[in-house]
ROMAR-181081 format. One line per 8 residues: number of its first residue (from 1); their letters; for each residue x, y, z of C-alpha. Coordinates in steps of 0.2 Angstrom, whole numbers, plus 5000, padded with zeros to 4 digits. Last residue first. Layout:
! ROMAR-181081
NUM	A	X,Y,Z; ...
This chain:
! ROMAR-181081
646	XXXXXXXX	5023,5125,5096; 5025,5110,5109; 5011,5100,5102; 5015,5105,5085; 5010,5118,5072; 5007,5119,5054; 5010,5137,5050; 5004,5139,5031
638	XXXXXXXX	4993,5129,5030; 4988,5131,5012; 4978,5145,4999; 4978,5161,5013; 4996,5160,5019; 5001,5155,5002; 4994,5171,4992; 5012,5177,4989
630	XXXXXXXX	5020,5160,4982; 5004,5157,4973; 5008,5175,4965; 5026,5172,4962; 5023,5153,4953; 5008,5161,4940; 5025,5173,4935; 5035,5160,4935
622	XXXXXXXX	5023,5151,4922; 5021,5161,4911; 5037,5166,4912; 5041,5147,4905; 5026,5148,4894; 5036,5162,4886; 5050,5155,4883; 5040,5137,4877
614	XXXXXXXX	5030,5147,4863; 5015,5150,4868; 5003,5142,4849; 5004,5128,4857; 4989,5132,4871; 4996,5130,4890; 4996,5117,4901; 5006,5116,4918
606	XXXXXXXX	5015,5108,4932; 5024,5119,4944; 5035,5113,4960; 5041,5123,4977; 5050,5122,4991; 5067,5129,4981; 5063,5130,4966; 5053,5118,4952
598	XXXXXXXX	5046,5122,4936; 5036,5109,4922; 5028,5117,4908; 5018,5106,4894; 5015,5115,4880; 4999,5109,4870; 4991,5105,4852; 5005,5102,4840
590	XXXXXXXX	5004,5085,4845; 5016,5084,4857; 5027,5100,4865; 5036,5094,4882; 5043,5105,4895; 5057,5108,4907; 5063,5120,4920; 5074,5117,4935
582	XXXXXXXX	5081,5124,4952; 5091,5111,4960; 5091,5096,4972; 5072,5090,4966; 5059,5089,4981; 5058,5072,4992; 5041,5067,4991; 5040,5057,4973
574	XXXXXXXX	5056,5050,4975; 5050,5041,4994; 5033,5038,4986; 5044,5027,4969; 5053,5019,4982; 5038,5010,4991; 5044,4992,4997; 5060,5002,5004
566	XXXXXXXX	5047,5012,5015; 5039,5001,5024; 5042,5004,5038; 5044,4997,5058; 5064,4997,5054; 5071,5009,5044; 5091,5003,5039; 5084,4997,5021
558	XXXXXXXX	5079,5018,5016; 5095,5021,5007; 5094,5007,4997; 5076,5007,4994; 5080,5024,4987; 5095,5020,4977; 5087,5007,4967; 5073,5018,4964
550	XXXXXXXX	5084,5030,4957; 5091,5015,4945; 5075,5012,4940; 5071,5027,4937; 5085,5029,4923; 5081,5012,4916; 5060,5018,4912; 5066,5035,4906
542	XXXXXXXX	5060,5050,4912; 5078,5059,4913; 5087,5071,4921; 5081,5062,4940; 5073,5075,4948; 5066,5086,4937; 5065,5076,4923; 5057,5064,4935
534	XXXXXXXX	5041,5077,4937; 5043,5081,4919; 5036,5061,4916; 5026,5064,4929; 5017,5078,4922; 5015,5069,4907; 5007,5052,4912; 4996,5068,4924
526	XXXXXXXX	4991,5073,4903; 4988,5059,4897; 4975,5054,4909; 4965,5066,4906; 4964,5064,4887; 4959,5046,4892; 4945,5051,4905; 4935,5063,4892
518	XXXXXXXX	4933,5079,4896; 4951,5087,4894; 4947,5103,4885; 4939,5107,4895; 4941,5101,4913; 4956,5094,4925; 4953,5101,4942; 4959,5117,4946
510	XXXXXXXX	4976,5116,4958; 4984,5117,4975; 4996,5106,4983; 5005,5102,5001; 5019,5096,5007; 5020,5099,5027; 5040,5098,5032; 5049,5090,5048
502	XXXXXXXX	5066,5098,5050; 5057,5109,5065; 5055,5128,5061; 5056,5137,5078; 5040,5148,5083; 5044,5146,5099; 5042,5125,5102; 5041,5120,5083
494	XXXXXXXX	5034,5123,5066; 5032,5112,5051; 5043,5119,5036; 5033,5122,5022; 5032,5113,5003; 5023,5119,4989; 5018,5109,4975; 5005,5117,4960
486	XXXXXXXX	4996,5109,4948; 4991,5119,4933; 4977,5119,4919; 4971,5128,4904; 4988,5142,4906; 4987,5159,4902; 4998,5160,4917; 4987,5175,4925
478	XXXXXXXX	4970,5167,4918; 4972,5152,4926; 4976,5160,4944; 4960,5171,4940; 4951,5156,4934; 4956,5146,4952; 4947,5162,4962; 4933,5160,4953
470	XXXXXXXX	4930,5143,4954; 4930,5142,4972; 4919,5157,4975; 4906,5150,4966; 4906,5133,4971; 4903,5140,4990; 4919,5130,5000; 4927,5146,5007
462	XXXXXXXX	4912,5156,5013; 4905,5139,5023; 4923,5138,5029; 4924,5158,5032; 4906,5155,5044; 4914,5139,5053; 4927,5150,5059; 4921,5165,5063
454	XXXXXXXX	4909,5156,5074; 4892,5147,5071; 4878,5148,5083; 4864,5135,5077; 4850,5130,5087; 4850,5141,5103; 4851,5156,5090; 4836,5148,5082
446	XXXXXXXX	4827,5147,5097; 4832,5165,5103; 4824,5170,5086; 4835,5176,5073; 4844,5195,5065; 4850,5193,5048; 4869,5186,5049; 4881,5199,5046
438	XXXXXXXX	4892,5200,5028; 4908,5192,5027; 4918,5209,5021; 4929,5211,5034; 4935,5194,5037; 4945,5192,5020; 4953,5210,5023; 4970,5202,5027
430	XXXXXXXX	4970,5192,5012; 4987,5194,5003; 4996,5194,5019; 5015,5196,5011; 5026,5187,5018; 5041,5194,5028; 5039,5186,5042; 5036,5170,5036
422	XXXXXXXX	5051,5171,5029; 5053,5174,5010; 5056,5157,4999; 5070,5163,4983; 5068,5155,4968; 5052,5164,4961; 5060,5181,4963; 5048,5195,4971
414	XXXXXXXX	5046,5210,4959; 5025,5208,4963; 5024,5203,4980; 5025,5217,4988; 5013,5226,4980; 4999,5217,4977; 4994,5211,4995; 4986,5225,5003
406	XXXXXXXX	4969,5225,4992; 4971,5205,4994; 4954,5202,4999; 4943,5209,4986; 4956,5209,4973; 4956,5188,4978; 4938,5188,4978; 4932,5196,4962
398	XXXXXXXX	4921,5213,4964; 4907,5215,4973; 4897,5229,4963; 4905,5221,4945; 4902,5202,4951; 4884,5206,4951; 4881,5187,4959; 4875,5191,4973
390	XXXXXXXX	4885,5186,4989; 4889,5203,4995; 4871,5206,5003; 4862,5222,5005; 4851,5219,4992; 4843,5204,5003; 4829,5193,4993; 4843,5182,4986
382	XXXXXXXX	4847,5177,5004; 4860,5161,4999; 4873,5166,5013; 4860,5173,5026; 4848,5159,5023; 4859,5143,5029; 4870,5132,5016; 4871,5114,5012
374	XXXXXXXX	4854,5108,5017; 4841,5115,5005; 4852,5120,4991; 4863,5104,4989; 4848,5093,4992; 4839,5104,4978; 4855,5098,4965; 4855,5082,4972
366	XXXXXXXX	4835,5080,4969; 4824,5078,4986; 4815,5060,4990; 4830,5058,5003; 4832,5073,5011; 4813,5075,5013; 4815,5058,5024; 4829,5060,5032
358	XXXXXXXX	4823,5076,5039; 4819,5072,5057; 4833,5061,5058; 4845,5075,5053; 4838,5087,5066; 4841,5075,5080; 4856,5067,5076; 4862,5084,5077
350	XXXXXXXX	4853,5090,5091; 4863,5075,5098; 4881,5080,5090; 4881,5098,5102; 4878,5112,5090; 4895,5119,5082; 4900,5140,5088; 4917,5134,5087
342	XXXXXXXX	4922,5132,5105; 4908,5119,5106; 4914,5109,5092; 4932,5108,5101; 4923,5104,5117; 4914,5090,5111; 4928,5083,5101; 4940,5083,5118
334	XXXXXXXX	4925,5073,5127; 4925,5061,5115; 4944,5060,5114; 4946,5059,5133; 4930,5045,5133; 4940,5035,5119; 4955,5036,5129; 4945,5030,5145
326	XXXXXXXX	4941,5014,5133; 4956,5009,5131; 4967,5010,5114; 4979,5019,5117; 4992,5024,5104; 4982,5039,5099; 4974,5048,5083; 4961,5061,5082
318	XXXXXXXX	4952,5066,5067; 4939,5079,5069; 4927,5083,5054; 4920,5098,5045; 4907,5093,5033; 4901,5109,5028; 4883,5113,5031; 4874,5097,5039
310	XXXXXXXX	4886,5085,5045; 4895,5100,5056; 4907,5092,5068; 4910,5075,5059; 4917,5064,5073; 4933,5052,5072; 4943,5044,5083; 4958,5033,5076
302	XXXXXXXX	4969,5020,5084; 4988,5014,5083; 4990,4997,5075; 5007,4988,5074; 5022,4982,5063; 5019,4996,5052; 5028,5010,5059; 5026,5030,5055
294	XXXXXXXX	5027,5024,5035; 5014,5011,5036; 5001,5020,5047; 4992,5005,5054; 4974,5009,5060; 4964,5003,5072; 4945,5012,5072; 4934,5021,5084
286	XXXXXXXX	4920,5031,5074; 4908,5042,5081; 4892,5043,5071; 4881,5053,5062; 4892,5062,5046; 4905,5045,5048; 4895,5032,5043; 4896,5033,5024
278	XXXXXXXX	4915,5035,5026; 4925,5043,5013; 4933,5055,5021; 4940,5045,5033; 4948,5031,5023; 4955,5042,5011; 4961,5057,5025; 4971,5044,5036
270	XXXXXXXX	4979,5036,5017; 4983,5051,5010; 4991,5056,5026; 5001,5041,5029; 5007,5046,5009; 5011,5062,5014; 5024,5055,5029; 5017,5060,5048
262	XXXXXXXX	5029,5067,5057; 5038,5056,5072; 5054,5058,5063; 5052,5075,5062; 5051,5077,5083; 5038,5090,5086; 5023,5080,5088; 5010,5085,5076
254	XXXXXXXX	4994,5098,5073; 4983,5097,5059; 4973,5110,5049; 4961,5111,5035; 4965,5096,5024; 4955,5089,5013; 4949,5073,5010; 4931,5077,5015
246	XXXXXXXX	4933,5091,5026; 4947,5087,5039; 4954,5095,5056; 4966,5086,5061; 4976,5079,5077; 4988,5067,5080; 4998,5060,5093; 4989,5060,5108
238	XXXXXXXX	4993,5047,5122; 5002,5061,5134; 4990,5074,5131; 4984,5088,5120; 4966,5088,5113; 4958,5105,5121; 4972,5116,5121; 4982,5112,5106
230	XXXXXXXX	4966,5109,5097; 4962,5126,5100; 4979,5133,5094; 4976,5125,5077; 4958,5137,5076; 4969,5151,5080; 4978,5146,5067; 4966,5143,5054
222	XXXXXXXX	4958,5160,5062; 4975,5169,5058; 4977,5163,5040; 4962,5169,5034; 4953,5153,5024; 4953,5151,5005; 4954,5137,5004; 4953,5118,5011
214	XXXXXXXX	4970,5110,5009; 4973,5097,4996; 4990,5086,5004; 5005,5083,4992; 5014,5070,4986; 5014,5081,4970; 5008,5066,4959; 5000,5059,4972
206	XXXXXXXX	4989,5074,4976; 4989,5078,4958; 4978,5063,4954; 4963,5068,4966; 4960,5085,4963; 4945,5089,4973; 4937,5103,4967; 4923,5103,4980
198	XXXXXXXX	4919,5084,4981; 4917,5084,5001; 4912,5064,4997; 4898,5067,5013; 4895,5082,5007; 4886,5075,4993; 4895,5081,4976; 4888,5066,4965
190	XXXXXXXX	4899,5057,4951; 4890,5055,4937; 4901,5059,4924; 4914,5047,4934; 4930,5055,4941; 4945,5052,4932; 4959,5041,4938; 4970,5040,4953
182	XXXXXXXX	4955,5044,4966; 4947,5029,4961; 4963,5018,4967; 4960,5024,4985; 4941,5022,4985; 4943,5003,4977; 4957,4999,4990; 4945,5007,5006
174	XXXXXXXX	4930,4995,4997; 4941,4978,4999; 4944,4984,5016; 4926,4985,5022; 4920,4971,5011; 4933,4957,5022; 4954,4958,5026; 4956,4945,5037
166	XXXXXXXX	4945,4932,5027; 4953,4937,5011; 4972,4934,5016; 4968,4912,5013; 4984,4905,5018; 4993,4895,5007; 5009,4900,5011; 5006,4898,5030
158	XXXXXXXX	5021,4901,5041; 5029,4915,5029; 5013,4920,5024; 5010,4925,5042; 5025,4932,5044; 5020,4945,5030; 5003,4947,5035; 5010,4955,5052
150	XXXXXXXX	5014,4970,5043; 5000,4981,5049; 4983,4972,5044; 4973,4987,5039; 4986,5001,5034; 4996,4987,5028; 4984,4983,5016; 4982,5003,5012
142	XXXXXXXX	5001,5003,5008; 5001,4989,4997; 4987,4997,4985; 4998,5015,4987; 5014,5006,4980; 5005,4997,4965; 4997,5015,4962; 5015,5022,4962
134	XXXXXXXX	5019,5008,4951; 5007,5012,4938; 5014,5030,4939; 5031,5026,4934; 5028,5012,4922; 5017,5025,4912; 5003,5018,4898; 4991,5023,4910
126	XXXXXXXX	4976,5014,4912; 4958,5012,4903; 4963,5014,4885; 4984,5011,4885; 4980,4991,4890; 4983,4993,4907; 4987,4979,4922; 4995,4983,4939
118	XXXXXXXX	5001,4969,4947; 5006,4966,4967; 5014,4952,4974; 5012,4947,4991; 5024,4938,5005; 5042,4947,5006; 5038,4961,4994; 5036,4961,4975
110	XXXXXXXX	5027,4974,4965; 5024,4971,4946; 5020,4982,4931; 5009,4974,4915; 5009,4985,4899; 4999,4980,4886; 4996,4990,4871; 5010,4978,4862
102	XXXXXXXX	5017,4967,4875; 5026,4978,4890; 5030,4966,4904; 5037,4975,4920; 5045,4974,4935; 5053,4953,4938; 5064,4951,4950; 5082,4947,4947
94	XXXXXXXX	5089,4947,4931; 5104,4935,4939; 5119,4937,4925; 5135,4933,4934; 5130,4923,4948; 5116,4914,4937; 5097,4914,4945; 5088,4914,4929
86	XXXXXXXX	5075,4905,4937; 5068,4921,4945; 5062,4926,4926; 5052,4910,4925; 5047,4911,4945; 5039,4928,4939; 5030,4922,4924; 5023,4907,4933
78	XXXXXXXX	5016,4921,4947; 5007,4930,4934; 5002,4912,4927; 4995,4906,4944; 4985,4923,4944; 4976,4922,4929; 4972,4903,4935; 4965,4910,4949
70	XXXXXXXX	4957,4926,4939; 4948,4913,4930; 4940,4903,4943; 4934,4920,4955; 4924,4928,4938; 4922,4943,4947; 4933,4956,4938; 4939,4974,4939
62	XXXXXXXX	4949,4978,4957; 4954,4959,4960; 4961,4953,4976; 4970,4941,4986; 4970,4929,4971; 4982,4915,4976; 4998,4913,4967; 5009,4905,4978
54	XXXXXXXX	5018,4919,4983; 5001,4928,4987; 4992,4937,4975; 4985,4957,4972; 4979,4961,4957; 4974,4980,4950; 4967,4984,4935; 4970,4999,4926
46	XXXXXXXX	4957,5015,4927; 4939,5017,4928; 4937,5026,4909; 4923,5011,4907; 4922,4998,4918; 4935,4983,4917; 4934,4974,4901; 4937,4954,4907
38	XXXXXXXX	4938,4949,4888; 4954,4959,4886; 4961,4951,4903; 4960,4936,4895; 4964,4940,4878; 4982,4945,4887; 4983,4931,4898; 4982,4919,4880
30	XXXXXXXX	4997,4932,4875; 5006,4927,4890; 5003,4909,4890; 5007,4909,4868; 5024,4918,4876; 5029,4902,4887; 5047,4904,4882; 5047,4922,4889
22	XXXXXXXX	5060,4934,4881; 5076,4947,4886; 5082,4958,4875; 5070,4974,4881; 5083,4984,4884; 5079,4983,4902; 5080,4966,4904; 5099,4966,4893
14	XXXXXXXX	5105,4981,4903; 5101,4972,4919; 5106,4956,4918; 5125,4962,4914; 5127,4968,4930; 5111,4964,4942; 5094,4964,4938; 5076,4971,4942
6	XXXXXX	5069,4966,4929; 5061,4973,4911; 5053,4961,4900; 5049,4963,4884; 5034,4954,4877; 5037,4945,4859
């Protein structure tokens, strides 16, 4: 017999949770079962995803084209949950129905005012974790509101029956697809086109962390010179946002300086989502409504985008604005112009120009000779040039990070992992990173005319070569003895004179999951386990009642916020806020691996290490890995996120 956990009241609730209580249409729910069994989703491409109205309407479907089946699937999901709603006694109400666990099967629900949400995993392709299946659930309804606002729910209220799918069309059927993709493991054969900005991308952690990936390693001063600039060139009285993005990774962005006003992680994930995986986007100017459901989602505020360097690194503006005229457009337009000019970027029509004329080539080319012909100019990739520090005798050049952080050993070596130094105090790790990014071979006045670049766009092309990246994560590997780690750190955003404002920046940093873990369900296994240490940490405990009772308090806490929806999407709100004390857990299956989990003030460590580390020293291990993040942050994150009046 299923159990079924709901969200109940008193009595109720024990009983659901416990498992106690039953269905009496159980041959329904193991007929839904065989259904869902027959309709095999892709291989290794997660759980699927449903999305019905309240009266059992199919909204969407992420695996599944079979329109007549998955309608009658959905009138039994929805059958389920009025059978658990009937139980609507003053002393023993279960409330809404969560989850259903039958067998391998693990169904988890999300009900708001006017949609219901299901995850669906049979253990093979999904996670077998409430927790993290109703993250997902939480996201799905976010990026609908991101596209609709939350309008759709009074118009549910009117119109039960109304059919959400010709509001919502291809384009928003394809941002949920993107957005659920980046919680599982990445196809085999998954391109790294610029346009996907692939470069290590981590994906899972990000949500897991509610963190943001920034781009690294980049010398903190010309990331915030380069803040500065958009400061200048983009501030007005109808701007609100402004970033500077590669794919969906961060490189900078400047706020307003009232915290309330901040952008929330998961608004960020969605902004960098949609943007970073436009087709259109390396050609054209984009000019887009979007909803950003934790700022307000009762109405739409509107996006410019324009990708600055389409050919070499993928560097895009993103500028956001309550204004949606076409004089704003014109302000943002121009304001992208100028902020690609100031970095040493062609104007967007020689642009257009040179990739039109190479479309051709480009597209009979392989991927790997398309990543060598277009990705990077000669004076980074000039085997030829025995002067050059970008050969690959490691021993004459060194490693990066001893390269660059000559200076920044000492200091940070008997530093404690608990307490945060001031930005003052840091240590600059990287201080010589500029010095030793060699001189571009001598041009043509044509060729100068054709391409310029500036310090800037020269240490983003430096920072993203493949090379480079993965040494630099090996060494941070190698020091924890560690075959994986995702790392949280969270920094205070700053305000008019160098003031920190309440508002923080989260942010993470990690390797990408490899070998061992090459096959999608050993990958998944090990993010069910970091979050399951993720609400040790916060919470004591990982069990299914103990985070429901946090959620509880969550969308209790968060009711009073109008023009959000932030008490529909507790588990976000306990992933974001940082655990109240220092901790350390860890987790030992199989006899295999360690699992580490450490968290101090503005800070959270995730981590698997070999068995045969005994958990005390995995736990050093690990502190000491957590002490030289600590002191290379200025050059691995934004380390100084401004604002309009910084």
């Amino acid at each position: 017999m299923p159990a079924v956990a709901s969200k109940s009241k008193k009595t109720g609730r024990k009983a659901a949770r416990d498992g106690r209580g039953s269905l009496s249409n159980s041959k329904a729910s193991s007929t839904y079962s065989q259904e869902t069994t027959d309709s095999t989703p892709p291989k290794d491409r997660g759980p699927n995803v449903i999305i019905l109205s309240s009266a059992g309407k199919p909204i969407f479907v992420r695996h599944g084209s079979d329109e007549d089946e998955w309608s009658s699937a959905c009138g039994l999901l929805q059958g389920l949950r009025a059978n658990v709603l009937s139980f609507d006694d003053a002393d023993s109400s279960l409330g809404e129905i969560q989850s259903i666990q039958a067998g391998n099967m693990l169904i988890v629900f999300l009900n708001t005012t006017a949609l219901t949400l299901v995850a669906i995993s049979d253990g093979e392709n999904g996670s077998q974790n409430e927790g993290w299946l109703r993250l997902q659930l939480e996201y799905t309804y976010a990026q609908v509101i991101f596209t609709l606002t939350d309008q759709i729910q009074s118009i549910f209220e009117q119109s039960p029956s109304y059919d959400l799918r010709t509001m919502m069309g291809p384009n928003v059927d394809a941002s949920l697809r993107n957005l659920l993709d980046q919680f599982d493991p990445p196809d085999s054969d998954e391109g790294t086109d610029i346009s996907a900005s692939s470069y290590n991308s981590q994906g899972a952690s990000t949500f897991l962390t509610a963190g943001i990936e920034c781009v690294f390693p980049l010398n903190p001063e010309l990331r915030d010179s380069t803040s500065r600039l958009l400061i200048d060139t983009c501030r007005g009285d109808d701007t609100l946002f402004a970033l500077l993005v590669i794919g969906t990774r961060l490189v900078t962005i400047v706020q307003p300086s009232n915290p309330s006003s901040q952008l929330h992680t998961s608004d960020l994930h969605l902004i960098m989502t949609f943007v970073g995986r436009q087709p259109g986007l390396l050609t054209n100017e984009l000019w887009f409504p979007v909803c950003l459901p934790r700022f307000d989602s009762s109405g739409f505020l509107y996006a410019y985008t324009s990708c600055l360097d389409p050919v070499h690194t993928g560097l895009s503006i993103v500028l956001i604005s309550g204004n949606n005229s076409t004089e704003q457009f014109k302000v943002f337009h121009s304001a992208a112009d100028t902020v690609r000019s100031n970095l040493g970027l062609p104007p967007l029509s020689t642009v257009r120009s040179s990739l039109s004329a190479s479309t051709s080539s480009y597209a009979s080319s392989t991927r790997d000779d398309r990543r060598t012909t277009t990705n990077w100019s000669d004076p980074l990739h000039d085997d030829t040039d025995t002067d050059s520090d970008y050969d690959d005798d490691s021993e004459r050049r060194g490693s990066i990070l001893s390269r660059i952080s000559a200076s920044g050993n000492g200091a940070s070596a008997g530093r404690g992992i608990v307490s945060r130094p001031t930005l003052g105090d840091r240590q600059l790790s990287m201080t010589n990173y500029l010095t030793h990014i060699p001189r571009p071979n001598s041009k043509s006045v044509e060729e100068k005319e054709k391409a310029q670049d500036g310090p800037f766009v020269t240490a983003l092309k430096i920072a993203l070569l493949p090379k480079q990246q993965e040494d630099i994560l090996n060494q941070y590997l190698d020091l924890a003895s560690a075959v994986h780690f995702c790392f949280r750190c969270d920094i205070y955003v700053q305000g008019s004179s160098g003031t920190s404002t309440e508002g923080m920046l989260t942010q993470c940093f990690g390797p990408p999951l490899s070998f061992p873990f090459t096959d999608a369900q050993s990958q998944r296994k090990v993010w069910d386990i970091y979050q399951r240490l993720s609400l040790r940490l916060r919470l004591g405990s990982s069990s299914v009642e103990t985070c429901y009772d946090a959620l509880d308090m969550f969308q209790g806490h968060d009711s009073s916020m109008s023009g959000s929806i932030s008490n529909d999407c507790p588990m976000q709100s306990l992933l974001e806020s940082p655990p109240n004390v220092h901790g350390v857990t860890y987790l030992q299956e199989d006899n295999e691996w360690l699992y580490v989990g450490l968290n101090g003030k503005f800070f959270e460590l995730y981590a698997t290490l070999p068995a045969t580390v005994k958990p005390r020293e995995g736990t050093a291990y690990c502190a000491r890995l957590v002490r030289k993040l600590m002191g290379d942050e200025r050059i691995l994150f934004l380390s100084n996120p401004l604002t309009w009046n910084s």
